[in-house]
N, C-alpha and C positions, 0 to 999 in steps of 0.2 A: 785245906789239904785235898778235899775232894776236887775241888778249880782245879787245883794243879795237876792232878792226874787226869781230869779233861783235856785241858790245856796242850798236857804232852800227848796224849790220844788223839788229837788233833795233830799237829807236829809230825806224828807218826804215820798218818794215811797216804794210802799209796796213792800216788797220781799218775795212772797208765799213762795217759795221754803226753802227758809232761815229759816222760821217759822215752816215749816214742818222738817226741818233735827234737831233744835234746841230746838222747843217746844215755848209755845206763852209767857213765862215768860221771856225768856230768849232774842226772836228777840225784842219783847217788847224794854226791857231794852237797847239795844242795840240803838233802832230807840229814845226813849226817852232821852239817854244820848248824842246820835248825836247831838239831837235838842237842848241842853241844858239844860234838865230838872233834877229832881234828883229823885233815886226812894230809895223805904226802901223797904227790904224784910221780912216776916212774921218773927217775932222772932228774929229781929235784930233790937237794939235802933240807929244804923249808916244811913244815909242819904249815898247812892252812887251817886257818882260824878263825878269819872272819870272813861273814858270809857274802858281805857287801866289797869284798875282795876277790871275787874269785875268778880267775882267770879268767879273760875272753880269746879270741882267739877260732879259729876253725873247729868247726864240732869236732867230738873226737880225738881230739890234738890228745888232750890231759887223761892219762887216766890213773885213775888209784890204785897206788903200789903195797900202801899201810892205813890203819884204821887206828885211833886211841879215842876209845870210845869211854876214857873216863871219868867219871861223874855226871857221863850222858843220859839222858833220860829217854834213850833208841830202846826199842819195845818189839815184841814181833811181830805187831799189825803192819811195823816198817821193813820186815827184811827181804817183801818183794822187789825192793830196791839192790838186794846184794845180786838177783839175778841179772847174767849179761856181766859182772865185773868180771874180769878175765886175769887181771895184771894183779891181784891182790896175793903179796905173800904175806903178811904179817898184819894182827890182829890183836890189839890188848882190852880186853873188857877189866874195867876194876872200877869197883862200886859202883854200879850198874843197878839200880836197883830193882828196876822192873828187865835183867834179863832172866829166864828158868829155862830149866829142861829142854820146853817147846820152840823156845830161841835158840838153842844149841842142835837139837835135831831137823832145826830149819836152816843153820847155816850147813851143817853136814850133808844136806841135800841139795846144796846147791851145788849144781854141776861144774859150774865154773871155779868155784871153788876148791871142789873135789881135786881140780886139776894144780892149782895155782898154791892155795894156802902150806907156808912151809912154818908158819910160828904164831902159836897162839897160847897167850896169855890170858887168864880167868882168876882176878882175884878179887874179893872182898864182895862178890857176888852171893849175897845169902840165900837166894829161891834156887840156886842148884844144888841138885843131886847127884848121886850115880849116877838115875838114869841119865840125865847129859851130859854127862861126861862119856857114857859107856856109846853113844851114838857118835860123836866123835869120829869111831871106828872106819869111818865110811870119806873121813880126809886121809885117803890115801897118800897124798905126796907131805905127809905132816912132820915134822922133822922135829919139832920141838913143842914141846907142851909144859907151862908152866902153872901149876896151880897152888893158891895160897890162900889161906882164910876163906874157907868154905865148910860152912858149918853142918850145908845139909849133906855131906856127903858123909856116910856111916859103914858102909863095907869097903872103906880104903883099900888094904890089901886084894879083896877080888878082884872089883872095879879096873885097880891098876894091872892086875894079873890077866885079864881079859883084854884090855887094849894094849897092853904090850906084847900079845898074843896076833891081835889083830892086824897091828901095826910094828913089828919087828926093828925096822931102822928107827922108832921115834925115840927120843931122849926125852923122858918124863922129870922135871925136878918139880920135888915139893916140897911145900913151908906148910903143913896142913898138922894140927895139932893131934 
């Protein structure tokens, strides 16, 4: 067990350089298919999966529209890679096991996402709490939040009362017990 969590800590490191010779859509995809996740790109109804697949083409061309990052082992040493995505609206974390808090107040801060992100799904993610979910607040263009089987989250009613304070258009549904 403990390999493995090496393993993906490995997986997860950010490679400036790589980002800058490649462009952020592109290491993006590369660090999110490592991890196991699958991305779609603007204009294309296909889900990419394997890694050894991945578009070539003119830098730049492809960029990522959607994220399903589930059963991935993506961690937040890796979300310097969500900086520079532009095109991303749509985002499903479910069983995730190393996402928390600190991954969700890291995607919330991303500016580009701030702008971009309209659907984001969070389930079966056991290290979140409130508090990431109450950070969230700060994806303004957020349209739809969907969260289910989250055990750390304990002032359901607040929590929910406070981001749909923050965030007035967003459509919250939940399967939270």
């Amino acid at each position: 067990r403990a390999f493995w969590g090496w393993l993906n800590a490995v997986f997860n490191k950010v490679d400036h350089e790589r980002i800058q010779a490649v462009g952020p859509d592109r290491a993006a995809s590369e660090w999110l298919l490592r991890c196991g996740a699958l991305v779609r790109y603007r204009g294309s109804p296909r889900w990419q999966q394997d890694y050894n697949a991945l578009p070539t083409g003119p830098l730049g061309t492809y960029k990522i529209e959607a994220i399903n990052a589930t059963d991935s082992c993506i961690m937040y040493r890796g979300f310097d890679y969500l900086d520079g995505l532009e095109h991303v609206t749509d985002i499903k974390l479910e069983k995730c096991m190393y996402i928390q808090d600190q991954c969700l107040e890291r995607l919330s801060d991303t500016s580009t996402l701030q702008k971009s992100l309209q659907q984001l799904k969070i389930i079966s993610c056991g290290n979140v709490t409130d508090k990431g979910i109450l950070a969230l607040h700060k994806l303004t263009n957020l349209e739809y939040l969907y969260l289910s089987d989250l055990p750390g989250i304990r002032e359901k009613e607040k929590t929910f009362r406070v981001l749909q304070q923050a965030l007035p258009k967003l459509q919250l549904e939940l399967d939270l017990e």
